[in-house]
N, C-alpha and C positions, 0 to 999 in steps of 0.2 A: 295412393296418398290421401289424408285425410288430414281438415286442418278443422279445430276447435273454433270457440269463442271468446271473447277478453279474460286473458290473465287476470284481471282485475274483480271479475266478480268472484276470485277463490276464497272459502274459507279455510277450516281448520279440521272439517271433517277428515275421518280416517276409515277407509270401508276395508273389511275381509275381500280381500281377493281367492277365487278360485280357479284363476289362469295359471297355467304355470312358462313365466317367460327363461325357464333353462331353456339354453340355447339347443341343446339334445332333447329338448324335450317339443322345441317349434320347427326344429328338422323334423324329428316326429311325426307331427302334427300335420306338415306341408304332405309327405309320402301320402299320409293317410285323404285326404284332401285334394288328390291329385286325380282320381277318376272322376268325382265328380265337373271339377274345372277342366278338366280335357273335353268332359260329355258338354259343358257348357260352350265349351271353344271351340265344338267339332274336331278338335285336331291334338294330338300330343304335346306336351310341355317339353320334351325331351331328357338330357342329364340332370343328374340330380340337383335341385334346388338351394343354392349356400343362402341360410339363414346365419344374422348374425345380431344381436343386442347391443345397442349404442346409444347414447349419453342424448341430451340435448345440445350439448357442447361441440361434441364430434356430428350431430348430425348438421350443425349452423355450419361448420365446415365445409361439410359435402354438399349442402344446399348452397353455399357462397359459388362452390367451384362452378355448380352446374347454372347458376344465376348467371355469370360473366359468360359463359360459353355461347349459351344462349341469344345473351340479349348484346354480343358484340356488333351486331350489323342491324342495331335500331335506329335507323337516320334520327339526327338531331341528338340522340341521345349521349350521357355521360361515356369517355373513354377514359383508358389507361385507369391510374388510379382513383378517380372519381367515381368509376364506374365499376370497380372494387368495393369503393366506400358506400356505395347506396345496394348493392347485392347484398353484402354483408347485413345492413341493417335491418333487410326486407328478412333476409335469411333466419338474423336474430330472433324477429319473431317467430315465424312460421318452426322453428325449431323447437319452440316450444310449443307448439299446438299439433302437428303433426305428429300421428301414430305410427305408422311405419314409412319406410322409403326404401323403394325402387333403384339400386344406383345407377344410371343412363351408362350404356357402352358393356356391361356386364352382367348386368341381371343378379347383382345381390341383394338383397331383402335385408333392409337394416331395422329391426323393430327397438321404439322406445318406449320401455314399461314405466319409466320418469312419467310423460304424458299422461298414458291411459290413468294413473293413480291422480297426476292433477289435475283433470279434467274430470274424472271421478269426484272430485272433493269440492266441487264447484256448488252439486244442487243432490237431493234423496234423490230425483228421477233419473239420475246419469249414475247409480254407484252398480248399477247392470255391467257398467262397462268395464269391470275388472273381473268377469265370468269369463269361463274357457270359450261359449259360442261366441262371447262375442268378438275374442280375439282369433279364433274360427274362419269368420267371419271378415275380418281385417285382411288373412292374411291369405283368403282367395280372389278377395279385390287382388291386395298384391300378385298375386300368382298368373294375373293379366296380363299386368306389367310386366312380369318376367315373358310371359308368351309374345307383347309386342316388343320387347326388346331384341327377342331372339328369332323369331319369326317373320316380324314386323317394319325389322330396323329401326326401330325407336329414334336413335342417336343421326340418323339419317333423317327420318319424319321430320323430328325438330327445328333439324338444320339452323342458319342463322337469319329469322324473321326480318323485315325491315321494320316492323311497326308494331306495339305495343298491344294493337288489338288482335296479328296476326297472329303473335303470340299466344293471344288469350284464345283463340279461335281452333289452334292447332290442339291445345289444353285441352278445350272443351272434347275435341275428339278421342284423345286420349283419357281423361278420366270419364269421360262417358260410356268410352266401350269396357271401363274395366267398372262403372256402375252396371252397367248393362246386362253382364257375362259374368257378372261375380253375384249379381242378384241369381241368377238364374240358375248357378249353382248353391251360392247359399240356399233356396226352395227346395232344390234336391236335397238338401242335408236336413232338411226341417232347423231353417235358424231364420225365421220369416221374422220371430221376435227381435231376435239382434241386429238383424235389418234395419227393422222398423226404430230399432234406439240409436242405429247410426244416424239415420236417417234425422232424428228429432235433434240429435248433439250438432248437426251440422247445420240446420238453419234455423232451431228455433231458440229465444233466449228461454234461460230456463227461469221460473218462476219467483223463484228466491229474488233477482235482480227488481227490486222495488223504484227505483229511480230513475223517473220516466226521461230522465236525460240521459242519464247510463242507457236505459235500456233497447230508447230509438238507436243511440251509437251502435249500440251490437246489433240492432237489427241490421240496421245498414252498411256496418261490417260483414254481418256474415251473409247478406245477399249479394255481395260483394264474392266473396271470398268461394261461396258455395255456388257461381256462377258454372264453372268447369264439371261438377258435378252432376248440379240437380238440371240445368237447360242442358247439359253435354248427355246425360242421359236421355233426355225428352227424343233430343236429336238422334241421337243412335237411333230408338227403338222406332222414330219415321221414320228412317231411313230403312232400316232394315224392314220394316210394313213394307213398303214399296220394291226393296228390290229383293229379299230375301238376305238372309245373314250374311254368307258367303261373299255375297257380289257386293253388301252394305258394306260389307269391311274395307273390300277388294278398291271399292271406290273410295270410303272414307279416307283409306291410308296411301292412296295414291293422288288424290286431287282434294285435300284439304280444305275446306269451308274459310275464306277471308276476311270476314268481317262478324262482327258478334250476331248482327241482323240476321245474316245467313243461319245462322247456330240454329237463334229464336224462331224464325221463321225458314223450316226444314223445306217447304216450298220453292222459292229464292235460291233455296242452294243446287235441289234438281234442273230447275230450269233459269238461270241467273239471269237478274235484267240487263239492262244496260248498263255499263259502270258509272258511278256518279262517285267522283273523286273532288267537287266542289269543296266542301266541309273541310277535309282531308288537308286541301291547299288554302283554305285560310288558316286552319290552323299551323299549319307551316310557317305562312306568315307570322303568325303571332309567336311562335318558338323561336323565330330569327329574330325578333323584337324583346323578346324576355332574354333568351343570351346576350344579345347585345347591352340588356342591362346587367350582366353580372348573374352568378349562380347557375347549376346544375338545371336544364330543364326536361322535359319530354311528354309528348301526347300521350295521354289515358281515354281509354276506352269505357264509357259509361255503360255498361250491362243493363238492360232492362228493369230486373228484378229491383237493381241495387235503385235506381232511381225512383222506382215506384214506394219502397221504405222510402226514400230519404224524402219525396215531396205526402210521406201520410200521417202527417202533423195535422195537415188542412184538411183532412175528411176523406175516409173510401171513396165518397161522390168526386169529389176533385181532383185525387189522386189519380184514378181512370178515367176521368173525362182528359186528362193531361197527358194521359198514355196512348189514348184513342187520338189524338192529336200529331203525336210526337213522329217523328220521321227518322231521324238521329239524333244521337249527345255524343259528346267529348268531350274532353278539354287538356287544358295544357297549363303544368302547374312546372313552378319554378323555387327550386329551393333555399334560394339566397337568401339575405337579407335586404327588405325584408321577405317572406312568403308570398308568392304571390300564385293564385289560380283562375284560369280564363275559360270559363266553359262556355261552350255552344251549344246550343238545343237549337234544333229547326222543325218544325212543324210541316206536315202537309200543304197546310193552303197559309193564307195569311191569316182566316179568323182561327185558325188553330195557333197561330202565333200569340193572338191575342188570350186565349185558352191557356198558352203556355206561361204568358205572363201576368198574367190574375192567380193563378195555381202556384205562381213558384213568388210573392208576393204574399197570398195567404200562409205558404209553408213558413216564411221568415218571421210573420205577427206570432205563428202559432207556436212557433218555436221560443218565442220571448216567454208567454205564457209556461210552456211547459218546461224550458230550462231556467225558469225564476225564482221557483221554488228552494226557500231555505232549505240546506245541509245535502242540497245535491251538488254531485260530485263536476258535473257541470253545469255551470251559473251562471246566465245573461246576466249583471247589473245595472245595464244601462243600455238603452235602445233609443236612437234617434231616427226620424225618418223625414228626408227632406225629397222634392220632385228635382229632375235632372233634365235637362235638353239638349242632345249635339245635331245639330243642323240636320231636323226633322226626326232622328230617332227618338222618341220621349223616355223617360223611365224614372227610378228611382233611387234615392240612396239610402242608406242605410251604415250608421258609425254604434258597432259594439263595443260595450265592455264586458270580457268573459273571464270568469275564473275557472281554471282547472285545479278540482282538490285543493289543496290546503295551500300547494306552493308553486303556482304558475297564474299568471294573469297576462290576458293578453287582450289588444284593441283591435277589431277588426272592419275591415269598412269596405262594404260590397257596393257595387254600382251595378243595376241592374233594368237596362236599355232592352226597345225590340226596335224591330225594324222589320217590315212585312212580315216573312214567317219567320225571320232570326230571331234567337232571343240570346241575348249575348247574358252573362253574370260572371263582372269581374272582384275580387276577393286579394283582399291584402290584408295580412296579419304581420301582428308583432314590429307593429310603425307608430310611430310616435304621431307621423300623419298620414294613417292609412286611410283613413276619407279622401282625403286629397288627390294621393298617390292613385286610386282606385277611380277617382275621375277624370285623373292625366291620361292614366292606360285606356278606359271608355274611350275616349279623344282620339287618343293615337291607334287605338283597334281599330276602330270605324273607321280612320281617315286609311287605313292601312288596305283596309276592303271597299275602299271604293275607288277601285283600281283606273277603272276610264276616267276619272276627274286627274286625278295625279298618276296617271301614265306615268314609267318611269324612262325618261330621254336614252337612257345607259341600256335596255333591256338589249338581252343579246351581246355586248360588247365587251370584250376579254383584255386584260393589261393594259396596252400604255394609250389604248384605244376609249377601253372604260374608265380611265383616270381621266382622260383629257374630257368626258363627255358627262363626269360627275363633277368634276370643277367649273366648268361652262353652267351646270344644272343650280349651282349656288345662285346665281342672280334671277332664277325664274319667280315672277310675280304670284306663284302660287306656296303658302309656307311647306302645304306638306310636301312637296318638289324637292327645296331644300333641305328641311330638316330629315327628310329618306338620303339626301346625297348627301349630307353632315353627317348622317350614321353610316353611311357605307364606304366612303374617304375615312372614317377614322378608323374601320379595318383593316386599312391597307398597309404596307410595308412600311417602314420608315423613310422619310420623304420632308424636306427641309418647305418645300413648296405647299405640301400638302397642311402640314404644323400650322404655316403661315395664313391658308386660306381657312382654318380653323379658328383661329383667333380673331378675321377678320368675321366670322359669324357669330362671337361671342357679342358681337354689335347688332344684330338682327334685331326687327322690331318685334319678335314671335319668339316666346318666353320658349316652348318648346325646341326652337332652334338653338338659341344662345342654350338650355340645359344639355342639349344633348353634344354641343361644340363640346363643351368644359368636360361631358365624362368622359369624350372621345379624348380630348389632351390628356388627362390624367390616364387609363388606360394608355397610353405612347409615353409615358413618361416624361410630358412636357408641359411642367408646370410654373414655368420660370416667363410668367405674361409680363408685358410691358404696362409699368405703373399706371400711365391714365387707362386701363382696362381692369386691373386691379381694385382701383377706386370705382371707375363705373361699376365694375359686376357686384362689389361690396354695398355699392347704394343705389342697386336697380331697384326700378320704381316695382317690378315683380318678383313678390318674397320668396317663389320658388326658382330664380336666379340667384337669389341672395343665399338661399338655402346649399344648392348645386354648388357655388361659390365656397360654401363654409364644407361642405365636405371634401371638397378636391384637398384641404389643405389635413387629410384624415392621412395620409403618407409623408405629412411635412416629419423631418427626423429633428427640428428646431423648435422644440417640446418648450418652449419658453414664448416664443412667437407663436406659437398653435394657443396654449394658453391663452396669451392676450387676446387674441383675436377670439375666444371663446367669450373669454370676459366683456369683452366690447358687445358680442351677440347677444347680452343676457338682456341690454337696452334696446334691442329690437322692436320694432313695431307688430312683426308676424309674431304671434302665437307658436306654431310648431318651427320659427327660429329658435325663439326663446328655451321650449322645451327642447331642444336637440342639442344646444349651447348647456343646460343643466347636466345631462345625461350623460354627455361627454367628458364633461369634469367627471363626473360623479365616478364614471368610468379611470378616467385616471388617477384617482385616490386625490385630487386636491381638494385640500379642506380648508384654505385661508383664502375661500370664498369670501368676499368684503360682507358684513352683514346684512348690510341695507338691500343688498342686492338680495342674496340669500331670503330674506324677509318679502320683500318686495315679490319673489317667486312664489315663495307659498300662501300669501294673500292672494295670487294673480286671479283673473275673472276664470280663470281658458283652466280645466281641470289635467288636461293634460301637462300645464307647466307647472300646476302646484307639484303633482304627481312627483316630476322629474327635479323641482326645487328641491321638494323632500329628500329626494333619493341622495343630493349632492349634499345635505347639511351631515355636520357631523353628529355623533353618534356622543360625544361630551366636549365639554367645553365651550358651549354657547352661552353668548352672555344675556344677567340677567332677563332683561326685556325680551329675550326668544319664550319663558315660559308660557304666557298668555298666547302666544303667537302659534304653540305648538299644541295647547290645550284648546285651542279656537280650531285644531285642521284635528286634532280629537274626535270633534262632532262634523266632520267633513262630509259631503255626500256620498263620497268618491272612496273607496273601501282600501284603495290603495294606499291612502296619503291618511285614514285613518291608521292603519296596520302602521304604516312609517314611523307616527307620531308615539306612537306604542312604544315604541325603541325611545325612541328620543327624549323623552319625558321623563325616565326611569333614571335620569344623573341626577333631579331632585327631588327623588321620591323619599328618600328617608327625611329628608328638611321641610317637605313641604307638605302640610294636612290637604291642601287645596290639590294637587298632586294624587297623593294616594286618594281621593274620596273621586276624583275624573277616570282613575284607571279602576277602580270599585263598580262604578258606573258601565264602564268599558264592559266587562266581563259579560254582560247584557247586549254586546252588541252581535250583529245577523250573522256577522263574518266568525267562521272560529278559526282566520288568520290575528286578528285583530283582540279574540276573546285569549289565544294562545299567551301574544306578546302584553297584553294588558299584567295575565298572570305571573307571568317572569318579571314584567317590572314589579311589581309587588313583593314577589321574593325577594328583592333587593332591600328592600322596606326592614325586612323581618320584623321582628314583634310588634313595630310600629304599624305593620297593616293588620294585625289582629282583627278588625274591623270585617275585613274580608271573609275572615276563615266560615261562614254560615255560607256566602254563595260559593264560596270553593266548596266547599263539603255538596251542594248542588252541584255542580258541576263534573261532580266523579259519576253521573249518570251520565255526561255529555262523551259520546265514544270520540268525538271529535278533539274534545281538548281537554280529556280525563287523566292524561299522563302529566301536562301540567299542572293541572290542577292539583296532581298528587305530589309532585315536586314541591309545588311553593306551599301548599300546606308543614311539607317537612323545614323547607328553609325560613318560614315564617317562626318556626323554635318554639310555639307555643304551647303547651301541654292541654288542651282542650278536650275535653270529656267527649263530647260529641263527633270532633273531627275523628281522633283515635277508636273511637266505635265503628265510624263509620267505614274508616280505612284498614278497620281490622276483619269487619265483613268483605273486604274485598281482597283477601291474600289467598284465596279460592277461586277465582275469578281464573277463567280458560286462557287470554292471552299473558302469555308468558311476562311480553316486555312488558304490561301495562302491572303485573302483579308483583315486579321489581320494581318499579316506578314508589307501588304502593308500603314495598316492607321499608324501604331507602327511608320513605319518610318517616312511618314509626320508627324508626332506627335514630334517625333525628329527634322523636318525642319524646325518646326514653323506652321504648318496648323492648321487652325481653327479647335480647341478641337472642338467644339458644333458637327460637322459634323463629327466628328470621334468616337465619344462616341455609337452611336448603334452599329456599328461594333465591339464593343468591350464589348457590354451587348450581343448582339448575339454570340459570342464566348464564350463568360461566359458561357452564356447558355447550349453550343451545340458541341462545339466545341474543339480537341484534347489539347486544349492550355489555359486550364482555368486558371490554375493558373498566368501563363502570362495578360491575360486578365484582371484580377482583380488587379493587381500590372500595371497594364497600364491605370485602370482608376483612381486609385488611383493618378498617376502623371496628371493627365489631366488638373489641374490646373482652372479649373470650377466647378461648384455649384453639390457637387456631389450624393447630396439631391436624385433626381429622378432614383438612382441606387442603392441606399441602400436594397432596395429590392432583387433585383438583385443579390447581393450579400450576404446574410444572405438566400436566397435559395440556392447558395456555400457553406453554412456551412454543409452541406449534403450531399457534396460529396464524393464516396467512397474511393476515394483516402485520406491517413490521408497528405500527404504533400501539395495538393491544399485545403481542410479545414482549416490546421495553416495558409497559406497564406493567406488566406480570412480573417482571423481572422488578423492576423499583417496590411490587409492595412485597414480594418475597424476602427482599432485601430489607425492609423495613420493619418482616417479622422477626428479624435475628434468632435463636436461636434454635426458636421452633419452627423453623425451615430448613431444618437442619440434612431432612434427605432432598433436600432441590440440588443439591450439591452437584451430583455427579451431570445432572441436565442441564445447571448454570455454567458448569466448564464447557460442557459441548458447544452450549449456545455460542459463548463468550471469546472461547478461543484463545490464541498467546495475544499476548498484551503488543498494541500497534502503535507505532509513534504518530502523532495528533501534529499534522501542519502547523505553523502560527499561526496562520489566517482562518484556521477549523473553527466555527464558532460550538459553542461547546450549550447544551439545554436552555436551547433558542425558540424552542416547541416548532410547530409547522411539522409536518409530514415529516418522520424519520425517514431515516435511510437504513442499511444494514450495519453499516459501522457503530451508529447510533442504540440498534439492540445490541451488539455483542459488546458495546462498552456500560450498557445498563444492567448486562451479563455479568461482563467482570466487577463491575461496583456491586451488586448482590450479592455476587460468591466472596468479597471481602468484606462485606459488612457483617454476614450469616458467620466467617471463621470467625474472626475478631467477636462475635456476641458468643461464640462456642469459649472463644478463649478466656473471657471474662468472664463468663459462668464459671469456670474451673480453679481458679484464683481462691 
């Protein structure tokens, strides 16, 4: 098995292949290929080898199945169908980067030639890999696989890991001995070449990738991903130095290496220390503390490799002074909402602890620097860093603002403590107060490990014995006592007594008590508190009870009273009240936010509630005095509430000069979220932004917001000399959608349809924007006879909203659509009687009823224009 690098650094390249993936023709190839992998294995393959060619699709399948199999007996980890849902997604990927697969329990070789050609097309130095050696090459690594499956027990080997690393550990032995034995037969065959290009496709990024944000990611991706690999190879070939192949196997596959340290250090494995399971059981603890807050969790095992990319931001020199230090990592990441990850690092001694936290401190500065940079694909915009204390750990914090690509932004706020040689770094994203949240969990991790101070009274005691000895533990003078026996009572069965001593903790003088009472009712479904507790939790003097408070009522089904109660929280004192009261509206489509409030939010000091104010105003219909108010968060700091204002601004762009000449201005801005939405509202303008059209005509160099820019050039109607030259040099331009983007507009200028029209059967054809497409030739205003074709193969598409499309403009060409006929009946079907309550071209996502009635309206519009031609 062999997994690539980011989907995301592909182009459009197309290389000559000279593999040939007939499936007769890689049976073939396997027969031929079978002495020397025997000579490499010492031992025979045995029956014949079933090769077979499979999709990305079908292999995300068979990698989901063998995902669940696997990781069923990972303590702490997702079951049932959670644990479905997070294989499948793991699977998603890795199905696309993966060349071939091994299927566990039967030894068939499933090759994907889909892969090898998009992983080809990524960089010139990877287009080797559509040569016959080097699928050669692939497929006596494979031919391993098939000897440990069938020789080896593979499906035995595996068995079901408890632990996430043991997993990765067992991995490492299995793709190592088939690096190992598959190298050493590739040497035999003279394909040292193809080796060596496996070799570079798997850990190194390739050179094209220019964006030192992009590019650290994939580093740290694929030293991640190439751990099983390139250290499971290291490992073998110690291993076999020392005992000889035979007995290195004999041992390999009978007493499995446990930990990644083992892997790394082949020493450790021959002669193992002493077990230190420390690490292991904090982070235990800390996965009992992250499920109990909700979301999918489970321990990851940090790989060496992978860590040393991700801290070599801060310099080769610090990177391996931090690794020369380092003892273990792990961590334990949780999927909910919001994200949450708890890594441990422990060092050697203590001043290696301090080593660990100067290094991983310089990686997060270094990181601002290098993902700051305009039009990379990930972007710090904002960096804070404040000092932190919990009763003698010191450290720091740290609140991001990041953007991903054009359409995700996220807040992320790490806390990052040591304590002798621990170095803890806790990590919350996608929180409106993930600084916050990330110095709560600081708090409660530490108080969570330091076991002899808050001893737990209950340890050891089972049912009605640990009940009676967790309710006793409520009254101890120590909080974290309580708030451990508040979170472990609220697990318990349902219990009239227990509900009661829950609510009686909602009274505690320790904010973390009273938060964690209230998730515990709400998880029991008992959120029916008695009024003077109500009130107190609603105006506790600590805003994250008041907060705790406002979400319990996130299940209220009294969508009227939830409301209010939002509307009440906008007057808040807290800051991330306020923003989490906007968010929620915003969330629930109310839009008869009172203004002043409304207003009031997007002035606010706190960038997080203008942010989430924005999000909740409406999109039109704000009176007068919101102009200035929206043109003033225009030149915001804050990229998010800029892009917002972008939208919002565009209900008075045709009235207002002051208006168009701010979004003019926009177009100028760092964000090409921000440069996109600017240019849409101007389209709205039409001829009125004319003003425009010189940095639009600029802007069609911007890869980033070049398809807008070619849109509102066309919807702006102006026949300008210079835009239409300039959009006419670009109907040659390689990306398909960006060159329909461009005829659309001339086609609004006035340019000769005739020369616009293949561009827009080739998008039909092929391209992200068909439905566009087809409603573009439909306006072309020419004989449209020689595209009807073209179109009735749209009636095919899987999509049901671009199929009714095709059908409406078919329908609109009447008579010279005259052979869609016989494709419009299939579509359309016998005529169905339509409910009352059927709402009838309501837009939103069709349905199927929806195309075959767009069907039948076509094929009667197309006879009727037959019929009236004949007349």
């Amino acid at each position: 098995m062999r997994r690539g690098l980011l989907l995301l650094l592909l182009t459009a390249a197309v290389w000559a292949e000279d593999a040939d993936f007939g499936v007769d023709a890689m049976r073939a190839r396997v027969e031929a290929l079978r002495p020397d992998a025997e000579a490499a294995l010492g031992a025979p393959l045995g029956d014949v080898i079933e090769v077979r060619a499979t999709t990305p699709d079908e292999l995300k399948d068979l990698l989901t199945r063998e995902f669940v199999a696997e990781r069923a007996g990972i303590a702490g980890g997702p079951r049932g169908k959670a644990l479905g849902e997070t294989c499948a997604t793991e699977a998603a990927f890795a199905s696309k980067v993966l060349f071939a697969k091994v299927e566990i329990g039967n030894g068939v070789i499933h090759v994907c030639p889909d892969n090898f050609r998009t992983m080809a097309a990524i960089d010139d130095s990877l287009k080797g890999l559509l040569s016959q050696d080097l699928l050669d090459t692939v497929l006596l690594h494979e031919m391993v696989h098939v000897f440990q499956s069938r020789r080896l027990g593979l499906a035995r080997f595996l068995g079901t890991p408890t632990s996430m690393e043991q997993l990765t550990a067992r991995s490492a032995v299995i793709e190592g001995h088939a690096q190992y034995a598959g190298r050493i037969a590739a040497k035999r065959r003279g394909l040292d070449e193809a080796m060596a290009l496996l070799d570079r496709a798997q850990t190194e990024v390739p050179a094209s990738v220019k964006d030192p944000a992009l590019r650290h990611v994939a580093e740290v991706m694929g030293a991640n991903l190439s751990f099983a690999y390139v250290e499971g190879e290291r490992f073998v070939g110690a291993i076999v130095a020392k005992l000889g192949y035979g007995k290195a196997v004999e041992r390999l596959f009978s007493t499995p290496p446990e930990t990644l340290r083992a892997v790394s250090n082949p020493g450790e494995y021959l002669e193992p220390p002493a077990p230190d399971t420390s690490l292991d059981d904090m982070a235990s603890l800390v996965q009992r503390l992250l499920s109990e807050r909700g979301g999918q969790t489970q321990t990851i095992p940090f790989p060496a490799p992978a860590l040393r990319a991700a801290l070599s931001p801060a310099g080769p020199k610090v990177a391996e002074a931090a690794m020369g230090a380092l003892d273990k990592a792990l961590a334990v990441a949780s999927q909910g909402d919001p994200q949450i990850v708890i890594a441990f690092l422990r060092a050697r001694d203590e001043a290696g602890g301090k080593i660990l936290y100067d290094a991983d401190v310089a990686t997060s500065k270094a990181k601002d620097e290098m993902f700051g940079k305009p039009g990379s694909q990930i972007r710090i915009v904002k960096a804070e860093y404040v000092p932190v204390s919990f009763g003698g750990a010191d450290g720091i914090e740290a609140t991001k603002t990041v953007e991903i690509g054009s359409t995700t932004r996220q807040r992320i706020g790490t806390v990052l403590v040591r304590r002798g040689p621990l170095l803890l770094e806790i990590m919350v994203s996608n929180a409106t107060t993930a600084g916050d949240d990330a110095r709560r969990l600081a708090r409660e991790t530490l108080e969570l490990l330091r076991g002899a101070e808050v001893a737990d009274p209950w340890d050891g005691k089972k049912g009605g014995e640990a009940r009676k000895a967790l309710l006793g533990a409520l009254a101890d003078a120590h909080w974290g006592v309580r708030w451990r026996a508040t979170r472990n009572l609220a697990r318990m069965k349902e219990d009239p007594e227990i509900d009661a001593a829950l609510i009686l903790m909602l009274r505690d003088p320790d904010a973390s008590v009273s938060m964690d009472a209230l998730r515990g009712l709400r998880r029991r479904g008992s959120r029916e508190l008695p009024r003077e507790d109500r009130d107190a939790l609603a105006t506790h003097p600590e805003w994250e009870v008041r907060l705790a408070y406002l979400r319990m009522g996130e299940d209220d089904a009294d969508t009227a009273a939830r409301e209010s109660q939002l509307l009440a929280a906008l007057r808040d004192g807290a800051p991330p009240i306020r923003a989490y009261a906007f968010q929620k509206l915003a969330k629930s489509h109310r839009r008869d936010i009172p203004w002043e409030l409304n207003r009031a939010g997007i002035e606010d000091p706190d960038e997080t509630v203008r942010a989430a104010a924005m999000e909740a105003a409406p999109y039109a219909g704000l009176p007068a005095d919101a102009r200035p108010v929206l043109l003033k968060a225009l030149r915001d700091g804050d990229v998010g509430i800029r892009w917002a204002a972008a939208m919002r601004v565009d209900q008075w762009v045709k009235e207002s000069d002051e208006v168009r000449e701010a979004l003019i201005v926009a177009l100028d801005d760092p964000s090409p979220w921000v440069r996109r939405h600017a240019a849409a509202g101007l389209a709205e303008a039409g001829p009125a932004a004319a003003a425009a059209i010189p940095r639009l005509c600029g802007m069609l160099d911007d890869k980033d917001v070049r398809e807008a820019a070619a849109e509102t050039l066309g919807k702006i109607g102006v026949e300008d000399g210079t835009a239409i030259a300039r959009l006419e040099g670009l109907l040659e331009d390689p990306d398909l959608d960006f060159r329909f983007e461009v005829a659309r507009a001339l086609g609004r200028l006035g340019y000769d349809a005739r020369k616009l029209a293949p561009v827009f059967v080739e998008a039909l054809r092929k391209g992200d924007s068909r439905y566009d497409a087809a409603a573009a030739l439909g306006e072309l205003g020419v004989d449209a006879r020689p595209y009807v074709p073209d179109l009735v193969a749209a009636l095919e598409d899987e999509k049901p909203f671009v199929r009714r499309g095709v059908a409406r403009v078919l329908g609109d060409l009447g008579a010279t659509a005259e052979e869609a006929l016989p494709a419009l009946d299939a579509l359309g079907g016998p005529e169905e009687e339509r409910a009352a309550t059927e709402p009838i071209g309501l837009g939103g996502e069709p349905d199927e009823a929806d195309v075959r009635r767009a069907a039948r309206d076509a094929a009667k519009s197309i006879r009727a224009a037959l019929a009236a031609s004949k007349r």
